[in-house]
C-alpha positions in Angstrom: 90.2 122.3 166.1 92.2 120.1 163.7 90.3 117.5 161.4 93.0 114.7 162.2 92.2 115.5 166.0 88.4 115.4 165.6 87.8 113.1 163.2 86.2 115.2 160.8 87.3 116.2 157.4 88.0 119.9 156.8 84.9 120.4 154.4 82.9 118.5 157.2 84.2 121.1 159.5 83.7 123.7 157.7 80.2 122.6 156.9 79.5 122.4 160.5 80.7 125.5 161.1 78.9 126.8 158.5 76.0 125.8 160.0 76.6 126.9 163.3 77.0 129.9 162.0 73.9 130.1 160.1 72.1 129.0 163.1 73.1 131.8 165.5 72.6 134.3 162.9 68.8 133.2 162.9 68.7 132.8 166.9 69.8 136.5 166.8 67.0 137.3 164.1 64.4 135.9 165.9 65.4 137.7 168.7 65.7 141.2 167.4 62.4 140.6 165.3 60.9 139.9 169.1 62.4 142.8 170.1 61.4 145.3 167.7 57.5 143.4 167.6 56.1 146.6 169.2 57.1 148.7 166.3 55.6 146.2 163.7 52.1 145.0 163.0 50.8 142.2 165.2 50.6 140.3 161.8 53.7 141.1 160.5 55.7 140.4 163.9 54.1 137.1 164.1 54.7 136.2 160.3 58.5 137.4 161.0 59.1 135.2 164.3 57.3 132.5 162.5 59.5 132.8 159.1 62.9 133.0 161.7 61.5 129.7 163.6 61.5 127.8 160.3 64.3 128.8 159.6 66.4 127.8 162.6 64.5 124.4 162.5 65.5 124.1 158.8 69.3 124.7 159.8 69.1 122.5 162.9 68.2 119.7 160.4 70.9 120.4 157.9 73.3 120.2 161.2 71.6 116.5 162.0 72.1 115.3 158.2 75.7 116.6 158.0 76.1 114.5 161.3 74.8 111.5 159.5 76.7 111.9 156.2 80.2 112.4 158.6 78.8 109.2 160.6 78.4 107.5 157.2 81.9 108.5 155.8 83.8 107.2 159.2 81.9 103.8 158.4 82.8 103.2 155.2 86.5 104.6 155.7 86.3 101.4 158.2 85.3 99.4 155.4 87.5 99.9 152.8 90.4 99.3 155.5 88.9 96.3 156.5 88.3 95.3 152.2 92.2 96.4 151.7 93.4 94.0 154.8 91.3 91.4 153.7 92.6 91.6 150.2 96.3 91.7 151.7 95.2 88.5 153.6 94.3 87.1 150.4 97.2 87.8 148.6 99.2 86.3 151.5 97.2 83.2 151.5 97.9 82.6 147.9 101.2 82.9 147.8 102.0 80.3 150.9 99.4 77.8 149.1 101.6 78.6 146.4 105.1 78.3 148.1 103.1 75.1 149.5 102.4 73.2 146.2 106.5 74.1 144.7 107.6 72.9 147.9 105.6 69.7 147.8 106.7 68.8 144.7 110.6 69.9 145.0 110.6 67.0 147.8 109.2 63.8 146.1 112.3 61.3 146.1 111.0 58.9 143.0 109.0 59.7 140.6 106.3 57.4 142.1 106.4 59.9 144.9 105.9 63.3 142.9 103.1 61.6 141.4 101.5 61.0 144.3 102.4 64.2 145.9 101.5 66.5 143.1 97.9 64.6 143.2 97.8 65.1 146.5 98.6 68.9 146.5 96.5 69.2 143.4 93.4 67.6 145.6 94.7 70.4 148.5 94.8 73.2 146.2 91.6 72.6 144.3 89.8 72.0 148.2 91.9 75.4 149.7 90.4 77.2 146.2 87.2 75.8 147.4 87.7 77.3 150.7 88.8 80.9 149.5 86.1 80.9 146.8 83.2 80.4 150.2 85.2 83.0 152.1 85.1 85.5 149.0 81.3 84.9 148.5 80.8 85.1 151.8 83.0 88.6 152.6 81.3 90.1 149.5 77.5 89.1 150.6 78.3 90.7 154.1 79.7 94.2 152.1 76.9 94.6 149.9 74.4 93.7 152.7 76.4 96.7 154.4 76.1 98.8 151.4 73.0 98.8 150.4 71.3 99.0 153.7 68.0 101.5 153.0 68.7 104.9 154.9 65.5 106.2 156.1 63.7 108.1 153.9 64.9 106.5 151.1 62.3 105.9 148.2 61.1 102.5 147.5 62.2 103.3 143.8 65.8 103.7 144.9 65.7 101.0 147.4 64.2 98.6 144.8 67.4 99.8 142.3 69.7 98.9 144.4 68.0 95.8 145.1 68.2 94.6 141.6 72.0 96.0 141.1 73.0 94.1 144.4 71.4 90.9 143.2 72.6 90.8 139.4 76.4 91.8 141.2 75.9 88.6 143.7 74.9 86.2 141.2 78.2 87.8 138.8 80.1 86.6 142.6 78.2 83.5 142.7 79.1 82.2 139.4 82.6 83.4 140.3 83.5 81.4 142.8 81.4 78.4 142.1 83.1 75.2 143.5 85.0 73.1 141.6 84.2 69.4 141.9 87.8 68.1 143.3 87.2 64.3 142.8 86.3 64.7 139.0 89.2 66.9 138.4 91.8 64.8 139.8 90.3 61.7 140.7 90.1 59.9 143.7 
């Protein structure tokens, strides 16, 4: 099975595979142990099945969490596509508010008029930066609300660490795109 076809990376695969392996190699222990039971102690058969039962339980839980890291990978492949189209949306937005304001001001007839329509664009601008400022703060709270979601199992140590580095990186975004005040800027 190809990786592109599954959706698995090739050291995922192998991993699995790995496991799999692993797996029916301790089935088959387990089995043959059973088998040759007769010809051990009663203690030592038992200890032996007992030992291979771990085992294959241990192996079946290293399959589960290899699941869960693959799941975790596909999800935040997803995200950095969606970070890298939202950053090419950004770019785009800022170069028509750009094309925008040159425009504006390459049409004013008298220079009454550019006055007026640079202000004007000025007033747009500043309220558009505004705009993309929320939409930054707010596409950055949803990522690292994504990010630093608490697997299970996960220490209240760690989970308080990454607490603290989310909020000190949100109030870094916060006083980055604080709102300018439009009116005082440019006037009324």
């Amino acid at each position: 099975m190809s990786s592109g076809a599954s959706g698995h990376s090739r050291a995922e695969q192998q991993a699995a595979d790995l496991a799999a392996e692993v797996t029916a190699r301790a089935d088959d222990l387990a089995a043959e142990t059973e088998a040759k039971a007769d010809a051990l102690s009663e203690e030592t058969a038992a200890r032996a099945v007992s030992l291979a039962l771990a085992l294959s339980k241990t192996l079946a839980e290293i399959a589960r969490r290899l699941d869960r890291y693959s799941a975790f990978g596909r999800r935040s492949r997803k995200i950095i596509i969606a970070l890298a189209v939202s950053f090419a949306l950004d770019i785009t937005l800022t170069v028509v508010l750009g094309y925008t304001a040159f425009q504006a001001h390459n049409t004013a007839a008298s220079t009454a008029q550019v006055a007026h329509q640079v202000h004007s664009a000025q007033l747009t601008v500043c309220a558009n930066g505004n705009t993309f400022r929320r939409e930054q703060d707010i596409i950055w709270r949803s990522f690292i609300a994504i990010v630093t979601k608490p697997t299970p199992g996960e220490s209240e140590a760690k989970i308080r660490q990454t607490n603290a580095l989310a909020a000190s990186f949100l109030g870094y975004v916060e006083k980055v795109n604080h709102p300018t005040n439009c009116a005082a800027l440019y006037g009324k």
